[in-house]
C-alpha positions as CSV (number, residue, x, y, z in Angstrom):
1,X,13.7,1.7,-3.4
2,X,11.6,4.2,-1.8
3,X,13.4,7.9,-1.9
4,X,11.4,9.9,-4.4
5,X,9.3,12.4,-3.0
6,X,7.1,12.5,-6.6
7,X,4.9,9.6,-8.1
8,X,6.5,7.2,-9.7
9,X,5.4,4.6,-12.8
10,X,7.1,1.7,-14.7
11,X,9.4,2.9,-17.3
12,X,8.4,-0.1,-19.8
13,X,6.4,-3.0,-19.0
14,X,6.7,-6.1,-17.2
15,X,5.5,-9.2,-17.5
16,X,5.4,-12.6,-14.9
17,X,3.4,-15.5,-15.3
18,X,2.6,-17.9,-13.2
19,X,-0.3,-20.3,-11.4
20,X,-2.8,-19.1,-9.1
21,X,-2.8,-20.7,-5.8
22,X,-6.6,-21.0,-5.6
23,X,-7.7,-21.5,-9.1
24,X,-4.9,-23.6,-10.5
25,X,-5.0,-21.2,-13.7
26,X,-2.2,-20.1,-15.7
27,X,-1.9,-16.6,-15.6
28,X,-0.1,-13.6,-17.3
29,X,0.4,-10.7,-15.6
30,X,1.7,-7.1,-17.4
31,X,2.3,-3.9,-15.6
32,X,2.4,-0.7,-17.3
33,X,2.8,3.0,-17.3
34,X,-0.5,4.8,-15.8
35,X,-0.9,8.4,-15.5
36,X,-0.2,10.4,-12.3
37,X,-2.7,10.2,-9.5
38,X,-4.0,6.7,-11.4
39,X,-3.2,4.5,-8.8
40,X,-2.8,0.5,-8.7
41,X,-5.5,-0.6,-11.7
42,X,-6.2,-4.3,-12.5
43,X,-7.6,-5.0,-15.8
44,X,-9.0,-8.4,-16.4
45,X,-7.9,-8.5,-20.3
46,X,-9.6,-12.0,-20.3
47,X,-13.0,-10.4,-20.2
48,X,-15.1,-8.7,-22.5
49,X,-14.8,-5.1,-22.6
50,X,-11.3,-5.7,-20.3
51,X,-13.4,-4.3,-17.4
52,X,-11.2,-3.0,-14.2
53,X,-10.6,-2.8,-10.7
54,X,-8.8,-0.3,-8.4
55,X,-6.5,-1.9,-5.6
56,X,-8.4,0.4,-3.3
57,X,-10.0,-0.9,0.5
58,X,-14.0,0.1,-0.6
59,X,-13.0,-2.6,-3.4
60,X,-11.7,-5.8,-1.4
61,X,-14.8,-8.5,-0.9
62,X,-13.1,-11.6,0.4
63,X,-10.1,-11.8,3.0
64,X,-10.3,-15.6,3.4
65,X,-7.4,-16.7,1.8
66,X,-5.7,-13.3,0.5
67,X,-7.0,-10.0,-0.5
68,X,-9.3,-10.3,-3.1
69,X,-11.1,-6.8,-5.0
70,X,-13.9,-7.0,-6.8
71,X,-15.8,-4.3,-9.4
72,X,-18.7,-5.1,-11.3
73,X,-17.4,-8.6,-13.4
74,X,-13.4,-7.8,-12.8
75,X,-12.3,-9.6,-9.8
76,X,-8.7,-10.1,-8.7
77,X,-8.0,-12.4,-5.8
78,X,-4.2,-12.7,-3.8
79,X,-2.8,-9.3,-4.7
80,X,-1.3,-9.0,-1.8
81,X,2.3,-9.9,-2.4
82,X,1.8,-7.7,-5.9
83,X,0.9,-4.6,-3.8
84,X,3.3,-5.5,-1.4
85,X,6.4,-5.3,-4.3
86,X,4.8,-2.2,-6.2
87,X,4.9,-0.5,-2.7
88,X,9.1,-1.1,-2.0
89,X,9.6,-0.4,-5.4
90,X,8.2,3.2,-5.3
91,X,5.5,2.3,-7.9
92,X,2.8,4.6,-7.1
93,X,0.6,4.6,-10.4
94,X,0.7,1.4,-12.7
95,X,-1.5,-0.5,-14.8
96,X,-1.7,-4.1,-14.6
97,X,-3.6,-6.7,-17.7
98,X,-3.9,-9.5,-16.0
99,X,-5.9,-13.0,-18.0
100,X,-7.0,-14.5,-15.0
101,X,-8.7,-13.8,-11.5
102,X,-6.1,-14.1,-9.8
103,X,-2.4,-13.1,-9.9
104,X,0.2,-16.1,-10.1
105,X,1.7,-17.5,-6.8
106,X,5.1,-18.1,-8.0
107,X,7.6,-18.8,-5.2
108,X,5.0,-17.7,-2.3
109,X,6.5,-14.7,-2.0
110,X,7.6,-11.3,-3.6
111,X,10.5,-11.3,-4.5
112,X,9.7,-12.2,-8.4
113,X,7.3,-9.1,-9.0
114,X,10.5,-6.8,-7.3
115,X,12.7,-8.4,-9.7
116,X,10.5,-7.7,-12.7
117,X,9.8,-3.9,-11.8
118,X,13.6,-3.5,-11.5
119,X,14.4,-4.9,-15.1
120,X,11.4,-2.7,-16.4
121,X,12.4,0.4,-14.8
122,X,10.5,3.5,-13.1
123,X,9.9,6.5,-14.0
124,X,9.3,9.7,-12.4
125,X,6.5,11.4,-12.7
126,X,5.4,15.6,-12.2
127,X,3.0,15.3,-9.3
128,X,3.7,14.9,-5.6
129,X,3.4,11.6,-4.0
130,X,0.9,11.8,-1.4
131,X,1.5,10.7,1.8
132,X,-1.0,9.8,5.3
133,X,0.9,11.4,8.2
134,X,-0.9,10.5,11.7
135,X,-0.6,13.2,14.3
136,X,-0.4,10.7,17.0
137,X,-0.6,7.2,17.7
138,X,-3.8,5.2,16.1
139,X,-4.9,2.3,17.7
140,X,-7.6,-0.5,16.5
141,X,-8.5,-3.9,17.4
142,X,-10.3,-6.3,15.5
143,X,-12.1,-8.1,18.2
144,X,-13.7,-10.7,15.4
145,X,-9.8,-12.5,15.8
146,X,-8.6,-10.3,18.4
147,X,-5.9,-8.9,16.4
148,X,-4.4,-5.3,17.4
149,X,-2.9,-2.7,15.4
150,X,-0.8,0.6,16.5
151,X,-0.1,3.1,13.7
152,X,2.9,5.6,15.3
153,X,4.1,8.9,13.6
154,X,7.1,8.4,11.8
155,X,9.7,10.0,9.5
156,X,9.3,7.3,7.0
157,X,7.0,3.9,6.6
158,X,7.9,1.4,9.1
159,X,6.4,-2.2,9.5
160,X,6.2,-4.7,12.4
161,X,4.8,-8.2,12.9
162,X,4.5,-10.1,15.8
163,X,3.0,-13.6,15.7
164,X,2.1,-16.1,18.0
165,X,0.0,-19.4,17.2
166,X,0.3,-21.1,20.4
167,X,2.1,-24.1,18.5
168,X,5.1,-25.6,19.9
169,X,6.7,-25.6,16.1
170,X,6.0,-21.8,14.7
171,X,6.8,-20.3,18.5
172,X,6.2,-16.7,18.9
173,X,8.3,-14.1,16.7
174,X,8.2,-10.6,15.5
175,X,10.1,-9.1,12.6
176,X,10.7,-5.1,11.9
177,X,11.1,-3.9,8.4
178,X,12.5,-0.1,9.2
179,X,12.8,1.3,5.9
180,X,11.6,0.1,2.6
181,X,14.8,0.2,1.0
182,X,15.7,-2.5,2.7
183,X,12.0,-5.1,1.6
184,X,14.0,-6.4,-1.3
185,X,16.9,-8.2,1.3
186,X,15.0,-9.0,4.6
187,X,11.3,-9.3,3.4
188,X,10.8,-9.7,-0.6
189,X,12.0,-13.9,-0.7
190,X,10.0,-14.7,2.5
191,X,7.2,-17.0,1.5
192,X,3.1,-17.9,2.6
193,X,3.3,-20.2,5.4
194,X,0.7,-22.6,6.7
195,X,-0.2,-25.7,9.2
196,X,-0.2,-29.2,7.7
197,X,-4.0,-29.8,9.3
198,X,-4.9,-26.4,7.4
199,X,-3.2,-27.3,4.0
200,X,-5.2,-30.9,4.0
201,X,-8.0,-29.3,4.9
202,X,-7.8,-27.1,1.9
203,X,-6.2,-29.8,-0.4
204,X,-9.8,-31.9,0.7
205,X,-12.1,-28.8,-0.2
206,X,-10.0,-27.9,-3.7
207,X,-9.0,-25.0,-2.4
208,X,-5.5,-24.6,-3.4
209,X,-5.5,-26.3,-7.3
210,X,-2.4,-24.2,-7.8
211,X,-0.8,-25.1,-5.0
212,X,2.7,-26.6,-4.9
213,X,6.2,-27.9,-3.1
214,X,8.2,-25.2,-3.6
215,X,5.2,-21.7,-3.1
216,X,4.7,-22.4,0.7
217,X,6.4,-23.3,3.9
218,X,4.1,-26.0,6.2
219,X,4.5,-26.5,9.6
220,X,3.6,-29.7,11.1
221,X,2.3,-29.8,14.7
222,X,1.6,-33.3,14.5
223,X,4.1,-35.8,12.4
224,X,1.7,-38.1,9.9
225,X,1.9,-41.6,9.7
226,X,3.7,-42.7,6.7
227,X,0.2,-43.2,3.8
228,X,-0.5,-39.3,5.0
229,X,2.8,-38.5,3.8
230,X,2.3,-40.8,1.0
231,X,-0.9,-39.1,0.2
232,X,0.6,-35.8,0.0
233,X,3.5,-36.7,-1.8
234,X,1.2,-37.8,-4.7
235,X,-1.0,-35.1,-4.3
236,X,2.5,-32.9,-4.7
237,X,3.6,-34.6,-7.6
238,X,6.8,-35.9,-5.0
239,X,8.8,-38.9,-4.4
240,X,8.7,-38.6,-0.8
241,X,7.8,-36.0,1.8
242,X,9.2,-36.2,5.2
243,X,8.7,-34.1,8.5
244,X,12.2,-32.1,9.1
245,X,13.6,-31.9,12.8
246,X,12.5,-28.0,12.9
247,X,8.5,-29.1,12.4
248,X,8.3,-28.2,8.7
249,X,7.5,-30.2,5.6
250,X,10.8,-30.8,3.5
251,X,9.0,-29.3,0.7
252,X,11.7,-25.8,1.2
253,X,13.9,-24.8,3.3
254,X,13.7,-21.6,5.6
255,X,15.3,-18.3,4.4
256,X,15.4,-17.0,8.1
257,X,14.0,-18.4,11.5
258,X,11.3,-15.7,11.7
259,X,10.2,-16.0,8.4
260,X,6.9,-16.4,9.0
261,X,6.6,-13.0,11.1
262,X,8.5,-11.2,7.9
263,X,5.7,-12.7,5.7
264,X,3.2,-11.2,7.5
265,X,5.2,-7.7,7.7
266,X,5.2,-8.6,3.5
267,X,1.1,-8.8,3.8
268,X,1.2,-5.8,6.1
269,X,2.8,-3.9,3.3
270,X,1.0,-5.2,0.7
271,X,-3.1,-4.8,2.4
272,X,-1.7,-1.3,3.6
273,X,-0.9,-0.1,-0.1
274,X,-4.8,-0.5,-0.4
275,X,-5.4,3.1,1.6
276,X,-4.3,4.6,-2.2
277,X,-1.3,6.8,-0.3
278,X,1.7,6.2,1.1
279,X,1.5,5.9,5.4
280,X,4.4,7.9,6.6
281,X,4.4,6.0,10.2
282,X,5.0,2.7,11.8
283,X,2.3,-0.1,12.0
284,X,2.4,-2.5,14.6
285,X,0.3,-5.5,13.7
286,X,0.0,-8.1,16.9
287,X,-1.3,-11.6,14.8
288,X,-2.2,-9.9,11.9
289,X,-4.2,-11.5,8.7
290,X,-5.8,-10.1,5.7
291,X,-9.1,-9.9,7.3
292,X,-7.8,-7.6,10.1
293,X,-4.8,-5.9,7.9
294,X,-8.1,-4.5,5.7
295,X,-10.5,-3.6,8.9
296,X,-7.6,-1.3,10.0
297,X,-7.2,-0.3,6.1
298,X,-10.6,0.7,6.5
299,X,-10.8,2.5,9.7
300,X,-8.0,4.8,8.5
301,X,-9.5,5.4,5.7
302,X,-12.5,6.6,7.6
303,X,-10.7,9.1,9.5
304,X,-8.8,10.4,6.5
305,X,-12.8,10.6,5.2
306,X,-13.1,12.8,8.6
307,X,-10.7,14.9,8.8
308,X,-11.3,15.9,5.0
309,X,-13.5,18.8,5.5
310,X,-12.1,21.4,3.2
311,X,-11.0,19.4,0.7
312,X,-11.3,22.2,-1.7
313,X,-10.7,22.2,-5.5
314,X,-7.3,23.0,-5.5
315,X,-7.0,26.6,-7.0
316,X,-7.7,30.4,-7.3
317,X,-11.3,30.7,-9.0
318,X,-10.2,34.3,-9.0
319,X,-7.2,33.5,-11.2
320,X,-6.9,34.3,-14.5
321,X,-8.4,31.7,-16.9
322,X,-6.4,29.4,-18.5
323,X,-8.6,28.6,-21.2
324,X,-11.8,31.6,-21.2
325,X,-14.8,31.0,-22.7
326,X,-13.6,32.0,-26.4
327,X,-11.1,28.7,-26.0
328,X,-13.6,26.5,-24.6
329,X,-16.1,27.2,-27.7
330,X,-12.8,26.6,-30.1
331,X,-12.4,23.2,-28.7
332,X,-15.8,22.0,-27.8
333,X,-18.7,21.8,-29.9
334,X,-21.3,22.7,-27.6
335,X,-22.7,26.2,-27.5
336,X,-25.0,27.9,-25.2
337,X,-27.1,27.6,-23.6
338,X,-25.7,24.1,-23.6
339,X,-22.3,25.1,-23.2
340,X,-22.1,24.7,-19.3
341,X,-18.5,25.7,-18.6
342,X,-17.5,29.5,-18.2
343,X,-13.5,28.5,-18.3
344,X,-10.8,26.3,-17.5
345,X,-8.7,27.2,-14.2
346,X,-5.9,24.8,-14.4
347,X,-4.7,21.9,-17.0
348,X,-2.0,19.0,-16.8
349,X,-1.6,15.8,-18.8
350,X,-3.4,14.2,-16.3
351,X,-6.1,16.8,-14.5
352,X,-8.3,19.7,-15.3
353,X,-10.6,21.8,-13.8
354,X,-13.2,24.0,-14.6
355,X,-15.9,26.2,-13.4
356,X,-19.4,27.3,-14.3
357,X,-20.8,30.2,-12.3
358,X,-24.8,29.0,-12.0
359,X,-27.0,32.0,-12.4
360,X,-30.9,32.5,-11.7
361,X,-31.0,33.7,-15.3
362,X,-30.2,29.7,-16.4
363,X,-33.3,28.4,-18.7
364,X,-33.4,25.2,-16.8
365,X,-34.3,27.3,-13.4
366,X,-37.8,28.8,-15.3
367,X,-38.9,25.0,-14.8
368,X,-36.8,23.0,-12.4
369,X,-38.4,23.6,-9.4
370,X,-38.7,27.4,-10.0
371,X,-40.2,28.2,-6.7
372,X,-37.1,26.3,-4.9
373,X,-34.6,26.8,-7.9
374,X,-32.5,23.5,-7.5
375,X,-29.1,22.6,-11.0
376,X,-30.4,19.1,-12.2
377,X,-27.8,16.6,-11.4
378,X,-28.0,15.4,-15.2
379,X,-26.7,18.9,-16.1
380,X,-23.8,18.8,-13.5
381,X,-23.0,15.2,-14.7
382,X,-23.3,17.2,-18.2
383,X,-21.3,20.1,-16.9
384,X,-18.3,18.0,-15.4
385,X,-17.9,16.0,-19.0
386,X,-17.5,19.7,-21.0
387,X,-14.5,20.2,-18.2
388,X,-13.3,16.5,-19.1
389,X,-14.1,16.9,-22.9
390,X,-11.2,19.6,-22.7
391,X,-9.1,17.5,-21.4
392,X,-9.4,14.8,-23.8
393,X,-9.4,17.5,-26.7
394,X,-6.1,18.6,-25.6
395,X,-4.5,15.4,-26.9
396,X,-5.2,15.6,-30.5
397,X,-3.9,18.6,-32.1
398,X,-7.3,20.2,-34.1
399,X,-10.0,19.7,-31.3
400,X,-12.4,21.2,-33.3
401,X,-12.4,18.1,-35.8
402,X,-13.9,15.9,-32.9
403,X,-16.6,14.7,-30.6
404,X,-16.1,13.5,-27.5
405,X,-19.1,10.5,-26.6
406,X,-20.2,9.0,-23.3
407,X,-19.1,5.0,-22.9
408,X,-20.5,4.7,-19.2
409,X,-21.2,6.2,-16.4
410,X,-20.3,5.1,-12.7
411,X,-20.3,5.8,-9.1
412,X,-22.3,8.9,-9.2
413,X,-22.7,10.6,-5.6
414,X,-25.4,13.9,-5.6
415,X,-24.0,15.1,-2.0
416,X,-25.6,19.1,-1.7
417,X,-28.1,21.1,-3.4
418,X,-26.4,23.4,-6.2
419,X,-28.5,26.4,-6.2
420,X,-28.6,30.0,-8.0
421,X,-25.2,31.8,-6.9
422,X,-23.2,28.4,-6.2
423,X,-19.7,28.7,-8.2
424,X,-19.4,24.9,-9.1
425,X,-15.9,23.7,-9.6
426,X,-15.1,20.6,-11.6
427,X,-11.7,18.7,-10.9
428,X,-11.3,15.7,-12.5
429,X,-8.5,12.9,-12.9
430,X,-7.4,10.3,-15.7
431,X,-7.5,6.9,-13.8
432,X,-5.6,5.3,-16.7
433,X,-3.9,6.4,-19.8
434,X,-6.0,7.6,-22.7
435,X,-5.3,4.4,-25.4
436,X,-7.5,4.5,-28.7
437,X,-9.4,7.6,-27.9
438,X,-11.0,5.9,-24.7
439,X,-10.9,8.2,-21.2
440,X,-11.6,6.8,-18.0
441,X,-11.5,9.4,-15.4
442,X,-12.8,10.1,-12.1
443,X,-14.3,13.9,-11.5
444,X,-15.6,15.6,-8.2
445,X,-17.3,18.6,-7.9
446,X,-17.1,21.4,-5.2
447,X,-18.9,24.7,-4.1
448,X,-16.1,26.4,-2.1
449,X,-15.1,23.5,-0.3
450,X,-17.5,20.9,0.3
451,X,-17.9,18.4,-2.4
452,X,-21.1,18.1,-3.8
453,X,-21.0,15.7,-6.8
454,X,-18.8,13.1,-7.5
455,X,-18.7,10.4,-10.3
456,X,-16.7,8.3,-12.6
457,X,-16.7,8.6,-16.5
458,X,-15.5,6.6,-19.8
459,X,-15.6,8.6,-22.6
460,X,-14.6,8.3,-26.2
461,X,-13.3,10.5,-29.1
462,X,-14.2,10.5,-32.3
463,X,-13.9,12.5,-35.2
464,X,-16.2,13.9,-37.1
465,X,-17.6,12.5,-40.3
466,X,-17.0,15.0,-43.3
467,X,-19.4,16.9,-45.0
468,X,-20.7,16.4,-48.3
C-alpha cells in the first residue's frame, strides 16, 4: 500500500455511509481528489458555507472518546480509523464532504474505508511526499495516564502497541505492524473494544446513540445477572446476549487473540497521520489512547517547529523570473504603485511564489512610521494575494478578463518587522482544489529565511462585467 515515494490522491471518489457511534446520525462520507501538499481536509457539506477542517494536531479539541478536530463551526469527531485507512493506503492529500459531525462507525474498525479507497483508486501526484525522519530515539510520557511513547529511526513506518488493563479477561498483549503494506491483513478488520462497566456507563449517559452488536468487541470482567443481560439485549435490539467462556459479550467474535493491542496500533496509525507528514520510524506506544497518541502528536510537532530554523522559501531569488513584471501587469489588474509584486520565481498547479523587493522610495514609507520606516501588514497581506492572484489567473486562459476578490481571511501571524531593503518572498499553497472559481490557500512569507508573515486566504474569480 505504501511504496510511492510522491504524494498520492484518490483517483475518483468514494463514498461510505454509515452511523456515528456518538451521535446516532446517519452519515455520508465522500473522499476526493485534493491538490498536492493539501493534506487530509474535512468539509462539513451539511453546513452553510460547507466550512472545513484540517486533520492536523493544532486542530483536535476532544480526545475523550476518539479524536475529534474542530475549526470555527466544522467539527469532525472519531476520525481516527479514517486517518488510520488513508495512511496504509498511501493517500496523502484528499478531500472528504462529510453531512454529519462525525464519521460513520461501520464495523468498528477500518477495514471498510481501505476497501473503498481501493475500488476508487489513487493517483500519483508531481510533488514529493514528505517524510519526519528522527535522528535518534524520541521519548515522551504522558504522566496525566502514565502512558509512554518511544519513536526509533527506521527505514520505513513501523507501529507497536502494548496493552495492559490489569483485568484478568483482556490480559496483557502487544502487537507490531512492521510495514504498512501489510495494515490491510493484520490490522484494517480489528475493531474498538471496551469493558461492559464502561459501555453501560456510556449507554446510561447517551453516549454511544449509534452504538451497536456487531461495531465493538466488550469484555466482561464481571458476568451480569440475567435482567442486565436482558437490559442490554433490548437496548441492542437482541434476542439474547450471553457472556462467552473467553470474557466477551457474544455480540462478535474475535478476529485474533490480540486484537485489542492491533486496535490500538490501528489508533496509533490513525492520531499519528495528524503530524501532516509521513514518520519514517517506529513508535512504541506502552497503553496508549487518543488523549496520549495526540500529546506525543504534539510534542513532535514542536520539535519539527524547533528544528525548522531555515525554513527558507524554496528557491533562487537570483534566478531568472518566471513571470517579470511585464507578465504580472498582463495578468493582474493592479498597477503601481499598488502593484506590490516585482515577479514570479516559480509556478506549479498547486504553488507559486513571488517576490517584492521593499525600497525606502515606497509611498507608504513617507507616512508609516517614517522616522522608524516599518511595511504595513495590510500591504503584505495585500502583497501575498497579487502572488496568489497569479496563481488563480493561471487557470483560466485570458487572465486579463478577470478579478480576483477576497472571500476571508484567516490565521494571520505578523512574526518580524519588514523594513526598507527586506526582499520579501511569498510562497503560497492550494489547500483544496479550485471548484467554481473559489481558492483556499495557505501563504507564508520570508525575508531570507525566517518567516515573517503567515496567513490563510479564500479568494474568488470573477470576470469582468463588459463595457458599454
Amino acid at each position: 500500500m505504501q511504496g510511492a515515494e510522491k504524494q498520492q490522491t484518490v483517483k475518483t471518489e468514494a463514498t461510505i455511509s454509515g452511523i456515528g457511534l456518538h451521535t446516532g446520525q446517519e452519515v455520508r462520507m465522500t473522499f476526493k481528489a485534493a491538490a498536492p501538499g493539501s493534506g487530509i481536509v474535512f468539509e462539513r457539506v451539511d453546513l452553510p458555507g460547507s466550512p472545513w477542517v484540517e486533520a492536523l494536531v493544532a486542530n483536535v479539541t476532544d480526545t475523550s472518546r476518539g479524536t475529534t478536530i474542530c475549526r470555527e463551526q466544522a467539527r469532525v469527531s472519531t476520525i481516527e480509523h479514517v486517518m488510520a485507512a488513508l495512511t496504509a493506503c498511501g493517500i496523502d492529500n484528499c478531500a472528504i464532504a462529510i453531512n454529519g459531525p462525525e464519521c460513520p462507525i461501520m464495523d468498528g474498525s477500518s477495514l471498510p474505508v481501505v476497501e473503498a479507497i481501493e475500488k476508487a483508486g489513487i493517483t500519483v501526484q508531481e510533488a514529493p511526499r514528505i517524510y519526519f525522519e528522527p535522528k535518534e530515539n524520541i521519548h515522551f510520557r504522558d504522566e496525566e495516564t502514565g502512558t509512554d511513547y518511544v519513536l526509533i529511526p527506521s527505514d520505513q513506518p513501523r507501529y507497536t502497541a502494548m496493552i495492559d488493563y490489569n483485568s484478568r479477561v483482556l490480559v496483557p498483549q502487544h502487537s507490531h505492524l512492521g510495514s504498512l503494506d501489510r495494515f490491510k491483513d493484520e490490522i484494517a478488520p480489528c475493531r474498538t473494544f471496551c469493558f461492559l462497566h464502561e459501555l453501560e456507563y456510556m449507554l446510561d449517559k447517551g453516549l454511544i446513540k449509534g452504538g451497536t452488536m456487531n461495531n465493538a468487541l466488550v469484555f466482561v470482567e464481571k458476568v451480569p445477572d440475567s435482567s442486565h443481560l436482558d437490559r442490554l439485549a433490548k437496548l441492542f435490539g437482541q434476542p439474547r446476549i450471553e457472556v462467552t467462556r473467553e470474557g466477551t459479550l457474544n455480540n462478535v467474535t474475535m478476529h485474533h487473540a490480540n486484537e485489542p493491542a492491533r486496535h490500538k496500533v490501528l489508533d496509533l496509525v490513525g492520531d499519528m497521520t495528524l503530524l501532516g507528514m509521513r514518520v519514517r520510524g517506529h513508535v512504541y506506544g506502552t497503553r496508549p489512547g487518543h488523549g496520549g497518541n495526540v500529546k506525543f502528536v504534539k510534542h513532535l510537532d514542536q520539535l519539527l517547529r524547533k528544528d525548522k530554523k531555515a525554513p527558507g522559501p524554496g528557491v533562487d531569488i537570483n534566478a531568472p523570473a518566471l513571470i517579470d513584471i511585464n507578465g504580472i501587469m498582463a495578468r493582474l489588474p493592479h498597477r503601481p504603485p499598488f502593484l506590490l509584486v516585482d515577479k514570479i520565481l516559480a509556478m506549479n498547479e498547486s504553488t507559486v511564489v513571488g517576490l517584492k523587493n521593499v525600497t525606502m522610495n515606497e509611498p507608504f514609507f513617507v507616512g508609516h512610521f517614517p522616522g522608524e520606516p516599518v511595511m504595513p501588514g495590510v500591504l503584505q497581506i495585500e502583497a501575498m494575494a497579487q502572488c496568489g492572484g497569479i496563481l488563480v489567473m493561471n487557470t483560466v486562459p485570458d487572465p486579463e478578463n478577470y478579478l480576483t476578490f477576497f472571500m476571508k481571511i484567516d490565521g494571520v501571524k505578523f512574526r518580524k518587522m519588514v523594513r526598507p531593503g527586506d526582499t520579501l518572498v511569498f510562497r503560497l499553497q492550494l489547500l483544496s482544489p479550485i471548484r467554481r472559481g473559489i481558492c483556499h490557500m495557505r501563504g507564508e512569507a520570508f525575508v531570507g529565511n525566517d518567516v515573517v508573515m503567515e496567513a490563510e486566504m479564500m479568494a474568488q474569480i470573477a470576470r469582468k462585467e463588459p463595457k458599454n
